[in-house]
N, C-alpha and C positions, 0 to 999 in steps of 0.2 A: 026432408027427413029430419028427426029430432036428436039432438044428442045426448049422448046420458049425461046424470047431473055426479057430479066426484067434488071431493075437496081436494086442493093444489097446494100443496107447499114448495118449498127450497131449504135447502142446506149445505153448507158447506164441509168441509170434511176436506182432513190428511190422509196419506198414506205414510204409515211409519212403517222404516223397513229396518230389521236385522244384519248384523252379520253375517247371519248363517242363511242368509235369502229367503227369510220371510219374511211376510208382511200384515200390516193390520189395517183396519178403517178407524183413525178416531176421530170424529165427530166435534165440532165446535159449539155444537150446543144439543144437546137429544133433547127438545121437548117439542111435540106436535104429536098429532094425530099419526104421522108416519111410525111412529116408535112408539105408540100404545094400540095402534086398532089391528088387529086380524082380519084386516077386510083386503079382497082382492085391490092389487094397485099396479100402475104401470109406473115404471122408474126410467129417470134418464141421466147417463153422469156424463158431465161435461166439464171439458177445462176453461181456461179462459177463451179459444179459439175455436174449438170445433164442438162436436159429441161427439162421444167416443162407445158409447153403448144403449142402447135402449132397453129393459127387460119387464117380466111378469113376474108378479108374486103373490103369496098372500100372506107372510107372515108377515113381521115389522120391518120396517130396516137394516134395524142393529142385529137380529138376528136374520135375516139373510145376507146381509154381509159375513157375519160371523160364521158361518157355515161356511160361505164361497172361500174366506179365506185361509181354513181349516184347510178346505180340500186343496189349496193353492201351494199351503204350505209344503203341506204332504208331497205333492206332488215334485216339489222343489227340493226334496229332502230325497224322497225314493227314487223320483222319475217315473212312479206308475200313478194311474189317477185311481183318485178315490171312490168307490162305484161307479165308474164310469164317470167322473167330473172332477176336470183339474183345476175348480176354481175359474175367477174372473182372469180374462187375458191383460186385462187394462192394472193390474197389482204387479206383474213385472216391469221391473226398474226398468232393465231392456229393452222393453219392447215401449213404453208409455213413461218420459223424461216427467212429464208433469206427475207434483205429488199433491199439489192442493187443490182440491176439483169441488164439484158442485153435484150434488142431487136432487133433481125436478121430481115429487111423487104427486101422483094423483090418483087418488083414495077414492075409489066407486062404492055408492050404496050396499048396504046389506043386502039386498037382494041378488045381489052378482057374488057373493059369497060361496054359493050353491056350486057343486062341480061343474051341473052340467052351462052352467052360464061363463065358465072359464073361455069360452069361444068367441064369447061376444068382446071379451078385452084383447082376446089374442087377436083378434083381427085389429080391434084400434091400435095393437101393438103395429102389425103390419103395414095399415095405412101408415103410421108417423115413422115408422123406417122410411117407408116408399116415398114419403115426404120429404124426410132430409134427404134423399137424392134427386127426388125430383126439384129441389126450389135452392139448395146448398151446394146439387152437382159431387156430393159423395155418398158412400156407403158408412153411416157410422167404423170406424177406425177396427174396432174390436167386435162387431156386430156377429155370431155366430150363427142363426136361425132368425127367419122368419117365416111366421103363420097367416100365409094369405089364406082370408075366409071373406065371403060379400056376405056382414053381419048389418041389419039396418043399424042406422045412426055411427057405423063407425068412423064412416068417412070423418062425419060432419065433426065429431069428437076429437079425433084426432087433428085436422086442423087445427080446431080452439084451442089443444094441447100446444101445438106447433108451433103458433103467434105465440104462446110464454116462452118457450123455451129457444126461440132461435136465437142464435149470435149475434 
């Protein structure tokens, strides 16, 4: 089976937290393809030790961080989530001691842009969850959903993700 073709980056990145138990993402450097393209990507943040989440998206980074943490805040402020989403789990101090982590994106072609092809990454999202348990022996830390689909080439994709990003 073939696997799709994406661009791979990294970056490192704080979490800066408030007083008042908020938090932010700031970024040690925004320039890459992750922080300019609207193209579907899969994301993985990790500390120096494990992964701690794997997700989908398609906006940039800074702006889906910035949203996740919106709603984090919110949620830390009121107690109720915001549309139904209380933000990343991995921005509580509490729950996740590491604040300086690392995010793996890999930026798929404009052609997976398209809604209906959003199934095809959600499955290579699902293979590299089922990965890091199957070959690291955990569940990403913070991992809340995954979308098992039998998508061609997702397997094979996810692996090559895998070999970058393992610890």
């Amino acid at each position: 089976m073939k696997k799709l073709n994406y661009h791979f980056e990294s970056h490192s990145f704080r979490i800066i937290d408030s007083d008042d138990g908020s938090s932010r993402a700031l970024f040690d450097n925004n320039e890459g393809r992750a922080f300019i393209a609207e193209r579907r990507k899969l994301y993985i943040i990790q500390d120096d030790k494990e992964i701690l989440y794997i997700g989908e998206a398609h906006s940039s980074i800074n702006v889906r961080f910035q949203r996740a943490c919106v709603s984090f805040n919110h949620f830390m402020k009121t107690g109720k989530a915001r549309g139904a989403y209380k933000g990343y789990k991995w921005l509580d101090r509490k729950e996740n001691l590491s604040r300086k982590l690392r995010v793996s994106v890999a930026i798929f072609e404009e052609a997976y842009d398209a809604k209906e092809q959003r199934c095809i990454i959600e499955a290579i999202e699902g293979e590299l969850v089922y990965r890091v348990r199957k070959e690291l022996k955990y569940w990403p830390k913070f991992q809340n959903e995954i979308h098992f689909k039998d998508e061609p080439g997702a397997r094979e994709t996810a692996s090559e993700i895998f070999e970058r990003i393992k610890p």
